[in-house]
N, C-alpha and C positions, 0 to 999 in steps of 0.2 A: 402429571405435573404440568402444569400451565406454564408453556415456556416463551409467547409475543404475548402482548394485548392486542385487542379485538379489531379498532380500528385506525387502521394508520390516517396521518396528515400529510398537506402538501409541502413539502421542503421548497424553499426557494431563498432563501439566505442563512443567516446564521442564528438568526432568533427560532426561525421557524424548524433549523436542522436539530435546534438545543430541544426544542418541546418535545420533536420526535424521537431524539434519543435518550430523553428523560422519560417519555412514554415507552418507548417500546423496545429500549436498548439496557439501561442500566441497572431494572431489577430483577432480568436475566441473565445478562452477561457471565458470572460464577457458574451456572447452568452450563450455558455454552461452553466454557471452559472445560467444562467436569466430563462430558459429553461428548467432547471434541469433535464439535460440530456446531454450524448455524443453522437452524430447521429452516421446511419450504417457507413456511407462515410467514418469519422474518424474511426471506427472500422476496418472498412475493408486496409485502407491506414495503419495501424498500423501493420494488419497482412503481409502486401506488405512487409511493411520494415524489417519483422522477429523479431518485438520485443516484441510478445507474452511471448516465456520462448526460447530467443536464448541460456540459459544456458544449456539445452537437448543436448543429445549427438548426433552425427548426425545422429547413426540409429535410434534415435527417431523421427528425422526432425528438429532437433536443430540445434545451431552453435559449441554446447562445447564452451562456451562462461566462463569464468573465474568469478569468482564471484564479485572480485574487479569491472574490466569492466561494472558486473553486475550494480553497485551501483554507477559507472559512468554515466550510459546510465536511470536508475530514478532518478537520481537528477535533469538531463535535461530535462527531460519528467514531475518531480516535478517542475522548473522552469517554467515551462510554465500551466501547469495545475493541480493543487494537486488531482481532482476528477479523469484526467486519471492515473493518477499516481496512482491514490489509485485502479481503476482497474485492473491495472498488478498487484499490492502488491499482492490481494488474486488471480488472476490467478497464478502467480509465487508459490504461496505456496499451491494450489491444484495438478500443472506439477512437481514441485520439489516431492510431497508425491507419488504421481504416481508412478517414477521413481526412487524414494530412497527406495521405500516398497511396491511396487506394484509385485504381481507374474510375471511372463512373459505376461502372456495370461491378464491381465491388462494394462500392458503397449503398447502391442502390442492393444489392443480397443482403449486406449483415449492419448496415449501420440500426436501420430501422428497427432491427431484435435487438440491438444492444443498448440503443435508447431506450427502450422498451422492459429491457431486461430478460425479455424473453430467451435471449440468446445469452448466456453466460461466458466472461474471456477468461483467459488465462496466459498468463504466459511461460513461456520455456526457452530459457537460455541456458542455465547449470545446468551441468554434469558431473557424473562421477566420475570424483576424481580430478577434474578441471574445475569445478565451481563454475564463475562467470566470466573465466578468463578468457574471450573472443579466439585469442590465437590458440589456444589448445582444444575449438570444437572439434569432437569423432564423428558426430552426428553430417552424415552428407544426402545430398539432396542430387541423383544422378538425372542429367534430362536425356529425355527421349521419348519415340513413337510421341512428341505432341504433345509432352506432359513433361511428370517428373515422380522421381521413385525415392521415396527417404525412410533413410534407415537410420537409426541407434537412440539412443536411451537418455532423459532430461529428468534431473533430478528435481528437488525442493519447489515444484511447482505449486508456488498457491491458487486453492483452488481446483488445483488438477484434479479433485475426486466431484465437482460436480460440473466443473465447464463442458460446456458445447462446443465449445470454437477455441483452439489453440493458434497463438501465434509465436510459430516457431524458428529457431534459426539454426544453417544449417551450410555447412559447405559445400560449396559449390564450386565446378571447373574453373569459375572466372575468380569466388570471391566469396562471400559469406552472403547469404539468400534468407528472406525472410516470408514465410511461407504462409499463408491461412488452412488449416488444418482441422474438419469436423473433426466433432470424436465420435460420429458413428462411420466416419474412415473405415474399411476393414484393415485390420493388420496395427489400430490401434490398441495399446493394451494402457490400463490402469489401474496402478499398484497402489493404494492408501499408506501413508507413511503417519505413524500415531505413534502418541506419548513424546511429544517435543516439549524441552523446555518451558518456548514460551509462544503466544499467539496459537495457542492448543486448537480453538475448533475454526484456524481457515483452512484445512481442510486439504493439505500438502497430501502430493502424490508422487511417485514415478510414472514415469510416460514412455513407457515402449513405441516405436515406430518397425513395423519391421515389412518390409517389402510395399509400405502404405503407396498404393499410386494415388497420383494428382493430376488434375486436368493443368492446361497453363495458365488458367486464371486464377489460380494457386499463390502464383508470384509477386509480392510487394515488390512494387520498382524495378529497374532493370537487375540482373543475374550482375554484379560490377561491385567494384569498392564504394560506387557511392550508397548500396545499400548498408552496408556496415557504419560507411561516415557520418551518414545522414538518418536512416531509421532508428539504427538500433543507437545513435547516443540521443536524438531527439525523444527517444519513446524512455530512457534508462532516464533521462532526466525529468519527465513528470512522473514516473514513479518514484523517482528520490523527492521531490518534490512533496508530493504525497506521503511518504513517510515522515519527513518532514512536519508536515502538520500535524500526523499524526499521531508524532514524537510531545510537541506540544500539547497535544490532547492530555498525552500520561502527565504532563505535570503538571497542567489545571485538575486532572484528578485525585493528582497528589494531595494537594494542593486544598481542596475542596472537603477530601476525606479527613483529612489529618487537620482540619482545622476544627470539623466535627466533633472530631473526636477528643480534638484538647479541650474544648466547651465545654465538653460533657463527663471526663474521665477525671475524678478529684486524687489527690494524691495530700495527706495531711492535710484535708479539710478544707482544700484548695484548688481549683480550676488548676489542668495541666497548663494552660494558655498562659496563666499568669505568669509561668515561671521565665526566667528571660533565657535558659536555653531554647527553649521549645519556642520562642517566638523570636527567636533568629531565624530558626532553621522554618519557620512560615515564612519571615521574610526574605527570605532569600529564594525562598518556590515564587511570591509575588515576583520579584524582580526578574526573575529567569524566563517566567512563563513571560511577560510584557517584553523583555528581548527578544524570547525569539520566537514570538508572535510579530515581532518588528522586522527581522529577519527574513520570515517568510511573505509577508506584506512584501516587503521589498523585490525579491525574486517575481512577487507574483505580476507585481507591475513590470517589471520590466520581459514576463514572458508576455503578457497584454501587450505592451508595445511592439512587440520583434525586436529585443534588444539582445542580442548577442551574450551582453553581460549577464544574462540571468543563470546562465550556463553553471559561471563559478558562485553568482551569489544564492544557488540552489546549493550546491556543494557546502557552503559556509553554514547554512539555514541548516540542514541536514545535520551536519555536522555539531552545531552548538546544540541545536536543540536536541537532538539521542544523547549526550553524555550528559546534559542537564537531565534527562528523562532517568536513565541510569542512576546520577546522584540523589535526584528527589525520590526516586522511587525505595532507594535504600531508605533517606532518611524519614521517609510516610511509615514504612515498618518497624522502624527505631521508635518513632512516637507512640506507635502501637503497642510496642512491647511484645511482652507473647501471644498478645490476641493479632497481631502481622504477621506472625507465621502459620495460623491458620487458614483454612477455607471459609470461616465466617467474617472474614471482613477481607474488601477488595485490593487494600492491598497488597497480598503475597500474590495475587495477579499480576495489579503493577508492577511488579518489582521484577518477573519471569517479561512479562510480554516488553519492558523496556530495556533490555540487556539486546532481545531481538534486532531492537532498531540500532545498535551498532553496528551490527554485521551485514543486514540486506541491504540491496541498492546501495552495496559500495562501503565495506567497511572504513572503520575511524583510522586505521591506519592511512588506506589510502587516500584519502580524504585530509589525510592530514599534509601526503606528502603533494600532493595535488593543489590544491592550500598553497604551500609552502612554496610550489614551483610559481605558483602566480605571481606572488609576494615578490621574487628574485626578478620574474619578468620583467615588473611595472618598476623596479627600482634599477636597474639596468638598461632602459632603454636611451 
C-alpha cells in the first residue's frame, strides 16, 4: 500500500503548507493512524520541503521564518495529521532551545541536522508517575570526571521511537538541567508505547537513561534555577503554542469534512446542509476556527515582538482552541452518524487525536487556573 506521494513541494507559507498537506498528508493520514506510525518517505518529503524548524536563521539552515507564519504552516500540517503535527511540535521546541541557548560550538553540532531534518528532536520531561510536574523530576543528572552521568526514566515522549537527539531534563545539584542527549548514547534504551487513544502514529516511547555518561557540552545553560526559569518555560511555550495551531487544524478539519459530507448525505430527499440543525453546528466550527486562528495570530505576534505577553496569550490560544477542537470534533461525528464511528471517514480520527490536545503542553485544567490567576492579577493591581 502506497502510504506518501512521490514528490513533495517547497513549504514556505500557508498556501504552499496547504498543497503539501493536501498532497502528501491527507489521503494517508487514516494509514498512519492504523499503522501507528509516520513512514521514512513522509519524513524525508517533510524535510524536502524545509518544514523541520524553517524558523532557524539561515546560517543555521533555516528560513528565519516569523513565528506567526510559524503557526500558519502547523495548523496545516495539524489539518491534515495531528500525529505529524505533534512531531514538529517537539522538534521545533528542541531547534528553538538549541538556538535560543545553545553555546556556539552547540548550535554549530545539531542546528544544521535539525534544519535539515537529518537529526530528529524529541523531547523528554514526563515521568512516570510525575507527568510534567518540574518539582517531582527522579531523573538526575550527576556531574563529574568533566562531564555528567543521567539516570532514570521519561515517559510519553513524542517521537521518542525515531529521534536522534533528546532534550532532556534532569535534576541537578544546583537545580533542574537541560541536557542534549544522542540516542546512540550507550546506556540509552527505547521502549515503543502503542495503542494510544489519540495521535496513534507520533510514535511515543519510554526512554531509559541508565548510567548514560555525557561530556560538558551536554549542558544547556548554566547547571542554576535560570535553566528551569528560563529554558524549560521558554521551550513548554512554543510547544503549547504549536499545539495550539494544531488544535485549530482539527477544527478546520472538522469543519471541511462535515460540510462534505452534509452536501452530499440526503436524508428525505434532502441535502443534510439544508436542515438548520446541521447548519448551526457548521456555523459555529466557522466561527470557532476564525477565533481561534485570531488567537493564535495574536500570541504569534507578540512572540515576533519579544513581548512578554505572549506567554499568557499562548495559554488562552491553547486553551480555546483544544476544547473548541474537542467540541467540533464530537459534533463532525454526530453529522456523520454511524459512518463517524467508523475508520472510513476521518472523523473518528478527529474526534480521538482532539481529546489529546486537552491534556499535552499543559492540561485545560491548568490552564484554566493559570487563566484565572492572570484575570485576578490585572484586576487588582
Amino acid at each position: 500500500m502506497t502510504l506518501v506521494a512521490p514528490v513533495p513541494v517547497q513549504v514556505v507559507d500557508r498556501r504552499s503548507a496547504r498543497a503539501f498537506v493536501d498532497a502528501h498528508v491527507v489521503p494517508y493520514a487514516d494509514a498512519y493512524d492504523r499503522i501507528g506510525r509516520v513512514p521514512e518517505d513522509l519524513l524525508r518529503h517533510v524535510a524536502a520541503a524545509g518544514l523541520w524548524a524553517p524558523f532557524l536563521p539561515p546560517e543555521s539552515g533555516g528560513a528565519g521564518m516569523d513565528l506567526v507564519t510559524l503557526g500558519e504552516v502547523h495548523e496545516e500540517v495539524g489539518r491534515g495529521c495531528s500525529s505529524l503535527r505533534s512531531l514538529l511540535t517537539v522538534h521545533t521546541m528542541v531547534a528553538w532551545t538549541v538556538q535560543r541557548w545553545g553555546t556556539p560550538e552547540q548550535r554549530a553540532r545539531w542546528a544544521p541536522g535539525l534544519a535539515a531534518g537529518t537529526t530528529l528532536g524529541a523531547f523528554c520531561l514526563s515521568e512516570p508517575g510525575a507527568g510534567s510536574d518540574t518539582s517531582a523530576i527522579a531523573t538526575t543528572a550527576v556531574e563529574g570526571g568533566g562531564g555528567w552521568v543521567l539516570d532514570g526514566v521519561k515517559k510519553w515522549t513524542t517521537g521518542g521511537q525515531r529521534a536522534d537527539l533528546f532534550l532532556v531534563f534532569a535534576r541537578t545539584a544546583a537545580s533542574i538541567g537541560a541536557f542534549l542527549v544522542p540516542r546512540s548514547a550507550p546506556g540509552v534504551r527505547v521502549t515503543p508505547i502503542e495503542d494510544m487513544l489519540g495521535t496513534r502514529a507520533s510514535m511515543l516511547a519510554e526512554i531509559s537513561f541508565d548510567g548514560v555518561v555525557l561530556g560538558p557540552d551536554a549542558l544547556l545553560g548554566p547547571s542554576s534555577g535560570f535553566t528551569a526559569g528560563m529554558v524549560l518555560t521558554g521551550t513548554l511555550d512554543l510547544g503549547r503554542y504549536s499545539v495550539a495551531a494544531g488544535s485549530v487544524g482539527i477544527v478546520q478539519a472538522c469543519l471541511e469534512a462535515s460540510a462534505a459530507y452534509a452536501a452530499c448525505r440526503r436524508v428525505g430527499g434532502r441535502p443534510l446542509a439544508e436542515l438548520p440543525l446541521i447548519q448551526a453546528k457548521l456555523s459555529d466550527m466557522v466561527t470557532d476556527a476564525r477565533a481561534a486562528r485570531l488567537l493564535l495570530a495574536e500570541a504569534g505576534r507578540l512572540k515576533d515582538a519579544g513581548d512578554a505577553g505572549t506567554i499568557m496569550a499562548t495559554w488562552i490560544a491553547k486553551y480555546f482552541a483544544s476544547t473548541a477542537a474537542v467540541r467540533h470534533a464530537a459534533e463532525a461525528v454526530q453529522i456523520h452518524g454511524a459512518n463517524g464511528c467508523s475508520p472510513d471517514y476521518p472523523v473518528a480520527r478527529f474526534y480521538r487525536d482532539a481529546k489529546v490536545m486537552e491534556i499535552i503542553e499543559g492540561s485545560n485544567e491548568i490552564q484554566r487556573i493559570t487563566i484565572a490567576g492572570q484575570a485576578e492579577r490585572e484586576t487588582t493591581r
